[in-house]
C-alpha positions in Angstrom: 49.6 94.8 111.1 47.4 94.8 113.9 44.3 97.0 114.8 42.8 98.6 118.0 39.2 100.1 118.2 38.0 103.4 120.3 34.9 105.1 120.3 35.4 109.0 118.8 33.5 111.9 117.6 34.4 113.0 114.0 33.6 117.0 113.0 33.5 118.2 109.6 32.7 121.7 108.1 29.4 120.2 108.0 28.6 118.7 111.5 29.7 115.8 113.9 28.9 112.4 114.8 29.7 109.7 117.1 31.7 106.8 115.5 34.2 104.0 116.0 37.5 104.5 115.1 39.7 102.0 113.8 43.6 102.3 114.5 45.2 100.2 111.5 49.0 99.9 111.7 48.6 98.6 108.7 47.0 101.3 106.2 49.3 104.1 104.9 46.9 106.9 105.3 43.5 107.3 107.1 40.0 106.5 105.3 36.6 107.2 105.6 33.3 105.4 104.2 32.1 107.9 101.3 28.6 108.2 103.2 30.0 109.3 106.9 31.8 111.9 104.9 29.2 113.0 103.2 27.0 113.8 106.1 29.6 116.0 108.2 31.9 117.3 105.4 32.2 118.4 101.8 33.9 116.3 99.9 37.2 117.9 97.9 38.2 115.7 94.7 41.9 115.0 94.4 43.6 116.6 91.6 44.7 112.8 91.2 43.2 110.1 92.2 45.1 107.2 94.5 44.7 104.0 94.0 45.5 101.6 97.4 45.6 98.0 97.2 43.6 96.0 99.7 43.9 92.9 102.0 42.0 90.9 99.1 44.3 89.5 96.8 45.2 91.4 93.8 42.2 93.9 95.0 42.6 97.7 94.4 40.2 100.9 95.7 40.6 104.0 94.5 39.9 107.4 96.4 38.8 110.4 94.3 38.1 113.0 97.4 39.4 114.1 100.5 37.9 115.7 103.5 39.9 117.5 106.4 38.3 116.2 109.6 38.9 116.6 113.1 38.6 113.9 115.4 38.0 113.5 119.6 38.7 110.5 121.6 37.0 110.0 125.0 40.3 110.9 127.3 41.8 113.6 124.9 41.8 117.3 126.2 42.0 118.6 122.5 41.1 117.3 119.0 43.5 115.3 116.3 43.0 116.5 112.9 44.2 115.4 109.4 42.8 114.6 105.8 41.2 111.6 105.1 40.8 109.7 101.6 36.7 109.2 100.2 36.6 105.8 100.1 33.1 104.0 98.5 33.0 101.1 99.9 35.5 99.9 103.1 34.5 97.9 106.3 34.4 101.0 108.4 33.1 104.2 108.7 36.8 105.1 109.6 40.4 104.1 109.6 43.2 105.9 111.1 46.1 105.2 110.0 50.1 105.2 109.7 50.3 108.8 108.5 48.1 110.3 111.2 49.6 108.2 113.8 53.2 109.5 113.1 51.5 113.1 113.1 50.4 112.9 116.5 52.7 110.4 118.2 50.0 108.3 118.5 51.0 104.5 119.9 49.1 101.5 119.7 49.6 99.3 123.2 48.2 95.9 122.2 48.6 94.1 125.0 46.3 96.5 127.3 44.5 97.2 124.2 45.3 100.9 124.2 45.5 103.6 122.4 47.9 105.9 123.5 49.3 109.6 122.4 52.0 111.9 123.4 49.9 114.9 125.2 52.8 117.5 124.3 51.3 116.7 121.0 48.5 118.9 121.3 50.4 121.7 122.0 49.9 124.2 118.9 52.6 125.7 117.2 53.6 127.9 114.5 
């Protein structure tokens, strides 16, 4: 597991703002700090909640909402988007993760310290 930091603008049904995001290699899906979502998006509850376990030893968090959030980083020409689980309390405002990496090809180059996506990727299709 390894992790790579970028600056990036989040958008929500509610409104943007500038943040860091945290590429985790090591997290199954991407999270974000209950009170960042709750300023640019409304928060859906999960019909069930999920419970991840965390670095800490025996330590679990569970997630009880979801927002949909887009997401812009500095040399992208379009936005990434995806769901991310309500977390109360993590380290971050946000944490992308495996699942929205896959999605949109993204890489993580850690010996430049890059992050780096597949631009056909932002092609949209139906």
């Amino acid at each position: 597991m390894s992790l790579l930091e970028l600056p990036c603008v989040l958008v929500g049904n509610r409104g943007r703002t500038p943040t860091v995001c945290l590429f985790d290699s090591g997290a199954s899906y991407s999270v974000i700090r209950k009170e960042t979502a709750e300023q640019i998006a409304h928060l859906e509850a999960l019909p069930e909640p999920l419970v991840f376990e965390t670095a800490d030893t025996g330590g679990f968090i569970t997630a009880n909402y979801v927002v949909v959030l887009e997401f812009f980083l500095e040399d992208a020409p379009r936005r990434f988007t995806d769901e991310f689980m309500v977390l109360d309390t993590i380290s971050e405002d946000l944490i992308i993760g495996a699942t929205t990496m896959q999605k949109w090809g993204i890489k993580l180059d850690f010996v430049n310290e890059k992050v780096i996506y597949d631009r056909k990727m932002h092609r949209l299709r139906i």
